[in-house]
TORPA-4810 file (N, C-alpha, C, O; in nm, 3 decimals):
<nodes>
NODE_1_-4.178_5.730_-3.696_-4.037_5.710_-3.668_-4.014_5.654_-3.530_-3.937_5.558_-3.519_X
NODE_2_-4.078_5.710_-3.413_-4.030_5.627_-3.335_-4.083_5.499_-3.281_-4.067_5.454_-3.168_X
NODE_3_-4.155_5.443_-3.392_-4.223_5.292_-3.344_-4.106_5.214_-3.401_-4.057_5.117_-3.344_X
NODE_4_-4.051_5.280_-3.556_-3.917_5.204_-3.578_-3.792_5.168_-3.483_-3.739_5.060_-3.457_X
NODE_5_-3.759_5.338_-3.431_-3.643_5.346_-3.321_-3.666_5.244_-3.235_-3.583_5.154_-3.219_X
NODE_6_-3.798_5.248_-3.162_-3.856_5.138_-3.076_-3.794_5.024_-3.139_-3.695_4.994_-3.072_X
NODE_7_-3.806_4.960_-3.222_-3.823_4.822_-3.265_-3.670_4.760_-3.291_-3.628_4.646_-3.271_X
NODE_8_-3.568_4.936_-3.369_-3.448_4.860_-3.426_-3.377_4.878_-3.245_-3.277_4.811_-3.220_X
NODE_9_-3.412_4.931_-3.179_-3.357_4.944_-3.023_-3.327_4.770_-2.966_-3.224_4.708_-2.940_X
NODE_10_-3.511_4.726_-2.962_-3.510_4.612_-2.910_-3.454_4.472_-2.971_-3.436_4.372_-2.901_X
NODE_11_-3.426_4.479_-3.122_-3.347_4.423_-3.210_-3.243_4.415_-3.208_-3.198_4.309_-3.249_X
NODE_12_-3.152_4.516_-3.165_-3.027_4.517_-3.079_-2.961_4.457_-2.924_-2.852_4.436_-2.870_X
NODE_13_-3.082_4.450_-2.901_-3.086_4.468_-2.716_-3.122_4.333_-2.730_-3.071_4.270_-2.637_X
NODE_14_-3.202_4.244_-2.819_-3.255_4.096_-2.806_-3.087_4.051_-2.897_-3.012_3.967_-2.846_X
NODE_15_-3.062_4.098_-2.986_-2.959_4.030_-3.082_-2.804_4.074_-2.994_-2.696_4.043_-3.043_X
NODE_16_-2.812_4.134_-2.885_-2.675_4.137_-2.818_-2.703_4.063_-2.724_-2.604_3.996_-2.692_X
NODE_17_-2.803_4.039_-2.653_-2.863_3.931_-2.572_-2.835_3.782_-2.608_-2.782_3.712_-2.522_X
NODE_18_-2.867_3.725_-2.734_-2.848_3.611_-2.786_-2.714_3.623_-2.811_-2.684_3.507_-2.837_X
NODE_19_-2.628_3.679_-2.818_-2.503_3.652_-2.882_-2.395_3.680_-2.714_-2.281_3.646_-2.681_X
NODE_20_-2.488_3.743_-2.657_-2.433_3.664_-2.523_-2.424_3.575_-2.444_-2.341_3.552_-2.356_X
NODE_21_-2.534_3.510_-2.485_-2.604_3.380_-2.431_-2.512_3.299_-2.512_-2.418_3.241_-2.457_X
NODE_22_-2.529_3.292_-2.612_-2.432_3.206_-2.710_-2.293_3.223_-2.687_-2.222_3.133_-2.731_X
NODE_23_-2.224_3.340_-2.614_-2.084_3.355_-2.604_-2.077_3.224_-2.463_-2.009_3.122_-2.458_X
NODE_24_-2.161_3.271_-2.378_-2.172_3.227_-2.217_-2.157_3.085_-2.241_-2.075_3.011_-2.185_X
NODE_25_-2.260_3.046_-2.348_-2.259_2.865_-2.400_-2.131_2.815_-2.433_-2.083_2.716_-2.380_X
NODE_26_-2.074_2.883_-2.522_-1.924_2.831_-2.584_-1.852_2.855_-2.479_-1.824_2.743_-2.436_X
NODE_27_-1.792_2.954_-2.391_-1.726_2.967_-2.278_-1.751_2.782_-2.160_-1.675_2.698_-2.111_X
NODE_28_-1.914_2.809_-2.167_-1.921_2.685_-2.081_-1.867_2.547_-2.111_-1.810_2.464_-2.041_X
NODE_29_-1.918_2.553_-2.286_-1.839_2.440_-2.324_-1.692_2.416_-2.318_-1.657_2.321_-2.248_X
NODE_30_-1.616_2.473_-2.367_-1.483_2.520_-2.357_-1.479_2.503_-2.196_-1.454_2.383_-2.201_X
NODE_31_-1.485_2.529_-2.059_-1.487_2.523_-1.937_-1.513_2.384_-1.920_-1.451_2.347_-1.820_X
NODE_32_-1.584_2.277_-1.978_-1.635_2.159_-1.913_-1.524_2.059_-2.048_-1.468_1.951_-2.036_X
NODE_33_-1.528_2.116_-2.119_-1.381_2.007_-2.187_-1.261_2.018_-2.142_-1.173_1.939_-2.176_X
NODE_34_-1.238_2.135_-2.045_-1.099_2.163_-1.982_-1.073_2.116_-1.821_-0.974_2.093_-1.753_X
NODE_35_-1.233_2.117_-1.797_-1.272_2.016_-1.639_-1.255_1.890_-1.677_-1.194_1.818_-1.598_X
NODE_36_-1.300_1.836_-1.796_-1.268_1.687_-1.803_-1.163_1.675_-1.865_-1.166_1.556_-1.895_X
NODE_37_-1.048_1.727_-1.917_-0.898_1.683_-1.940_-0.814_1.716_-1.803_-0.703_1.670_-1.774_X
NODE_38_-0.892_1.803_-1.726_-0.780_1.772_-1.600_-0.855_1.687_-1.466_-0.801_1.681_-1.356_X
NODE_39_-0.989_1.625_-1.498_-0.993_1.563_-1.424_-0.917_1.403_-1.451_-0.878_1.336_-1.356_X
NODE_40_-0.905_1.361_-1.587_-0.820_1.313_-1.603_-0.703_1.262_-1.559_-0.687_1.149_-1.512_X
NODE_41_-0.638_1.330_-1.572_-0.496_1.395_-1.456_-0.476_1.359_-1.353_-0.379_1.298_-1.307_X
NODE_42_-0.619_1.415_-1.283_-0.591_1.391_-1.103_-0.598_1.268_-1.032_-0.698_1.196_-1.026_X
NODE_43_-0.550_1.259_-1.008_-0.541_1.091_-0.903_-0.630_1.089_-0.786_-0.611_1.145_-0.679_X
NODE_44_-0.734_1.015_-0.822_-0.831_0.985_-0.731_-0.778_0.892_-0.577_-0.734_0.777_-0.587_X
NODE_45_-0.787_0.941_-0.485_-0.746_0.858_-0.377_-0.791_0.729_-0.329_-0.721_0.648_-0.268_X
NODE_46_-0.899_0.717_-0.358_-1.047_0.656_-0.334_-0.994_0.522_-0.470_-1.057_0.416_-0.461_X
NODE_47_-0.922_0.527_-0.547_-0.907_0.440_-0.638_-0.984_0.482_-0.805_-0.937_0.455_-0.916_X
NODE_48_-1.111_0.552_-0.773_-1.180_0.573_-0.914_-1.304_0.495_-0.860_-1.330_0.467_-0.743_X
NODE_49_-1.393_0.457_-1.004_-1.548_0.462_-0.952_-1.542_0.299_-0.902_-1.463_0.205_-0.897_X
NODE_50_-1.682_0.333_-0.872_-1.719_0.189_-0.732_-1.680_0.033_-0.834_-1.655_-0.078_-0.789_X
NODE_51_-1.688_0.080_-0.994_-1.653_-0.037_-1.043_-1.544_-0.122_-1.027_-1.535_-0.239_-0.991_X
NODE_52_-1.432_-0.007_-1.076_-1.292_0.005_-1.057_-1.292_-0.057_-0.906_-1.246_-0.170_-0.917_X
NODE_53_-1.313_-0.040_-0.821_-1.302_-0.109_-0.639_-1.368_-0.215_-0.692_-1.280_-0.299_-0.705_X
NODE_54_-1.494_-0.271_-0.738_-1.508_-0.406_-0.730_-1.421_-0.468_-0.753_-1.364_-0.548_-0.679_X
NODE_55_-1.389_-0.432_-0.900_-1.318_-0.519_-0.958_-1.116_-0.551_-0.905_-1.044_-0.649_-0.924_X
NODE_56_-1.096_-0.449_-0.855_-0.991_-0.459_-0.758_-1.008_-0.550_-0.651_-0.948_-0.657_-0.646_X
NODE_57_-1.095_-0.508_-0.560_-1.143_-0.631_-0.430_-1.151_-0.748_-0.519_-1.085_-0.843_-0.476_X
NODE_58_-1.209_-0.769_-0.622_-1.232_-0.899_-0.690_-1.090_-0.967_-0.655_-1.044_-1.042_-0.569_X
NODE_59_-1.036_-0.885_-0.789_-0.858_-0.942_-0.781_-0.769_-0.984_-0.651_-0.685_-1.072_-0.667_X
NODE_60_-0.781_-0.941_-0.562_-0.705_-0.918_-0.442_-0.771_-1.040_-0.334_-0.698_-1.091_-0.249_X
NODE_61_-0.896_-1.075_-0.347_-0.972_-1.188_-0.333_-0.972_-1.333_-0.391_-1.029_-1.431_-0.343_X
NODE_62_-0.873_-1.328_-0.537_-0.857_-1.437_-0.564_-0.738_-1.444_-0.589_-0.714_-1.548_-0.651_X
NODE_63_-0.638_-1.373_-0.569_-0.471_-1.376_-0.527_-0.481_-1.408_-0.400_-0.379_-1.470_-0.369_X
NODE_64_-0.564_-1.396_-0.298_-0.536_-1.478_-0.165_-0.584_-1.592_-0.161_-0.515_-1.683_-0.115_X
NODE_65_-0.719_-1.618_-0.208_-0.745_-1.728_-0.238_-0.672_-1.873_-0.325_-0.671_-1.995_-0.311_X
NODE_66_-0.617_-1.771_-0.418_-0.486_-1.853_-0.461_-0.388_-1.884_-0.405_-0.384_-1.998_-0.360_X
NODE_67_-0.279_-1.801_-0.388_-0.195_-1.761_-0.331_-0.138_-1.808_-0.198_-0.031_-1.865_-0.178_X
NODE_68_-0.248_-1.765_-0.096_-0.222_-1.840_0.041_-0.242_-2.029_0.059_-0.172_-2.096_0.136_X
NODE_69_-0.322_-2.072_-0.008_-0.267_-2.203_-0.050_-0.128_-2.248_-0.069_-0.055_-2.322_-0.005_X
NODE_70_-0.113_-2.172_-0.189_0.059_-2.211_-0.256_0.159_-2.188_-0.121_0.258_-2.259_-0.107_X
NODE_71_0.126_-2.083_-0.024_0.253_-2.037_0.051_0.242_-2.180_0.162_0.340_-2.241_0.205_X
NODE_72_0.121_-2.207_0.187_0.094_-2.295_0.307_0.162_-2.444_0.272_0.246_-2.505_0.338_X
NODE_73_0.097_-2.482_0.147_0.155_-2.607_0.082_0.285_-2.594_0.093_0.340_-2.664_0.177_X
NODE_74_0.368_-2.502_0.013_0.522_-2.470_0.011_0.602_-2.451_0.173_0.718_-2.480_0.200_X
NODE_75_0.529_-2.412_0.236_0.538_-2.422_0.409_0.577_-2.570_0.431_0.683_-2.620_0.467_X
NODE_76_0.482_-2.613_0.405_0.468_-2.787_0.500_0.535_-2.855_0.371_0.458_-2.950_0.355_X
NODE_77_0.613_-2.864_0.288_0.690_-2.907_0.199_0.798_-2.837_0.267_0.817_-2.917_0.358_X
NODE_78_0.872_-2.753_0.285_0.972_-2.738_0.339_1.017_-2.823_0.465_1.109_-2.900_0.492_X
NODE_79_0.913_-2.775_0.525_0.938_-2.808_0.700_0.912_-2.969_0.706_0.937_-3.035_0.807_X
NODE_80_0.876_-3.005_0.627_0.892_-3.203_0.596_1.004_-3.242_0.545_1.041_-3.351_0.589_X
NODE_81_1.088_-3.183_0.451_1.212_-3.281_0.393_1.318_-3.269_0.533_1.318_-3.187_0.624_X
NODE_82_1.375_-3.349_0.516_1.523_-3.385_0.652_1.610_-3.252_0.597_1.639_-3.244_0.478_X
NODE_83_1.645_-3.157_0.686_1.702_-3.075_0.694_1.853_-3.081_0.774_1.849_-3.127_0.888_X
NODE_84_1.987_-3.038_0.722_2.072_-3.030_0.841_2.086_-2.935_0.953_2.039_-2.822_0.941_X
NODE_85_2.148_-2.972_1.064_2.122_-2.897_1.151_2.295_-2.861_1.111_2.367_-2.916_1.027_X
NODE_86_2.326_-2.751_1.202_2.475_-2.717_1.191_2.532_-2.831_1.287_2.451_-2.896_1.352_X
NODE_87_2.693_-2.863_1.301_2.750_-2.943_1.395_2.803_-2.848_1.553_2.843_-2.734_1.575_X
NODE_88_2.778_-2.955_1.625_2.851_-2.843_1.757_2.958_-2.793_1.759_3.058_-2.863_1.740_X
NODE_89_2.966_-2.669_1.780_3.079_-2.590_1.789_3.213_-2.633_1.844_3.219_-2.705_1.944_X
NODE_90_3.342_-2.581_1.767_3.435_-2.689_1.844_3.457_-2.575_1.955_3.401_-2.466_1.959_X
NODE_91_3.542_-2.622_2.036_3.596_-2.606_2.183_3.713_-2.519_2.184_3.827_-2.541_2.225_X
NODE_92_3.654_-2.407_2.127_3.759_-2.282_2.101_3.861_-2.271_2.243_3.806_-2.318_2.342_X
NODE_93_3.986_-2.221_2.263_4.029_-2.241_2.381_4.047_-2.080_2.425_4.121_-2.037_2.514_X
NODE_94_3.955_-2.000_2.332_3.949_-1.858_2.355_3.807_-1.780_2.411_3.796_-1.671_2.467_X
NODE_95_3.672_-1.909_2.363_3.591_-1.874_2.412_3.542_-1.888_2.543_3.437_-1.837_2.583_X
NODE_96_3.632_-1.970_2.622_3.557_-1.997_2.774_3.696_-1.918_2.821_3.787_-2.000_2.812_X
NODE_97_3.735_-1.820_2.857_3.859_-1.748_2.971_3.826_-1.752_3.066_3.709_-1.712_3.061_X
NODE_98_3.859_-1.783_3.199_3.845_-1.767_3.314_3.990_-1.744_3.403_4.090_-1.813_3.426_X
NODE_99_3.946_-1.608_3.440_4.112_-1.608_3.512_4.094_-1.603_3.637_4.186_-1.572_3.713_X
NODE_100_3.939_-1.642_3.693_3.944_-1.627_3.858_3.800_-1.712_3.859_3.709_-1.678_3.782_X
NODE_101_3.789_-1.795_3.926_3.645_-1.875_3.954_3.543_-1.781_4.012_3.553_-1.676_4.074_X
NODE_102_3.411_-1.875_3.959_3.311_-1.757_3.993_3.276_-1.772_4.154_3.358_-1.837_4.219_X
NODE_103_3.188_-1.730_4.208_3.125_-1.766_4.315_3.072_-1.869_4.310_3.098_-1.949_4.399_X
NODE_104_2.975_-1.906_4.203_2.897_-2.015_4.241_2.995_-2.154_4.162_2.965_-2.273_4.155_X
NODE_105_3.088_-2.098_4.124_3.179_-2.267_4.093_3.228_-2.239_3.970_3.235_-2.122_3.933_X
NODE_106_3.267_-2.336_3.893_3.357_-2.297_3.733_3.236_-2.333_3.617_3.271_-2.319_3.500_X
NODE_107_3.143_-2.364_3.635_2.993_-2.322_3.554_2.937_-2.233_3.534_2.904_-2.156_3.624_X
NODE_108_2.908_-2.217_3.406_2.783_-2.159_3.375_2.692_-2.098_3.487_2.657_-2.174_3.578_X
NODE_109_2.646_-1.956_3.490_2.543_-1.936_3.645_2.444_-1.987_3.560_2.375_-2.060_3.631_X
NODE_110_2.376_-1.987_3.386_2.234_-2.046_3.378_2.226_-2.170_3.354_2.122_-2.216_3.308_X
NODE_111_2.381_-2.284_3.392_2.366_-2.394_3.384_2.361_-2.455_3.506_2.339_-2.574_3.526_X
NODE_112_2.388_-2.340_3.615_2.415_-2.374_3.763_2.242_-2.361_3.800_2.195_-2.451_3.870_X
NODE_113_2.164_-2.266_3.758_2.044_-2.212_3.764_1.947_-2.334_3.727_1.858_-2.360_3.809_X
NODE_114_1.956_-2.406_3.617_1.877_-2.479_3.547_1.916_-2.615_3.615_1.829_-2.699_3.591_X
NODE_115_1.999_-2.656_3.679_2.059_-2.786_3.690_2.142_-2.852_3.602_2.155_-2.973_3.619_X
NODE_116_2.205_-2.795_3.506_2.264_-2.870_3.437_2.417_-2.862_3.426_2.486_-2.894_3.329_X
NODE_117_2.453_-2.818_3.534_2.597_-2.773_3.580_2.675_-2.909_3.634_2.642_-2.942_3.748_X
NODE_118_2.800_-3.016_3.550_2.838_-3.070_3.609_2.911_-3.048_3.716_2.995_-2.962_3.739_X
NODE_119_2.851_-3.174_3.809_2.933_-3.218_3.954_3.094_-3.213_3.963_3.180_-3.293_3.925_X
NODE_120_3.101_-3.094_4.027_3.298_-3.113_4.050_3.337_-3.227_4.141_3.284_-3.245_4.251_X
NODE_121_3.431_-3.302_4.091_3.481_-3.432_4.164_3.635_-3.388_4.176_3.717_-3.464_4.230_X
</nodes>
């Protein structure tokens, strides 16, 4: 009798063993399908894997390569056709007031400064 006890003991002790091992397995699995639906989810800062960056740098490499052409061409096409300029301002009789002469004369001080202050006669 007790080589049996012995035996149905360790038959228990091996068969609660395996069925722990096997619980631990399904737990893990279950744990690594729930790591990869929320890694999913998370927004990598980095962009995602080194492919994903090639192939981004790729893109972004031939939108300038494109791109800065078109702006440069469209540049020097603008700045070539005859453009108007505005006309000179008329001679508002509100924008020049003077109710007392300056020191240095009835000019402009940065036209008096520059030389371009006409000669009072």
């Amino acid at each position: 009798e007790a080589p049996s006890r012995l035996s149905r003991k360790r038959e228990t002790t091996m068969a609660s063993t395996m069925s722990l091992r096997q619980a631990g397995r399904s737990l893990a699995g279950l744990a690594r399908t729930n790591l990869n639906k929320t890694k999913q989810g998370v927004r990598n800062m980095s962009g995602g894997s080194y492919e994903e960056e090639l192939a981004n740098t790729n893109m972004w490499r031939n939108v300038t390569f494109v791109g800065l052409p078109c702006i440069v061409g469209l540049t020097a096409y603008i700045f070539s056709q005859a453009h108007h300029h505005g006309s000179e301002q008329p001679a508002y009789s509100y924008l020049q007031i003077r109710n007392k002469d300056f020191p240095w004369g009835k000019a402009n001080l940065f036209d008096v400064l520059s030389g371009k202050a006409k000669s009072e006669e």
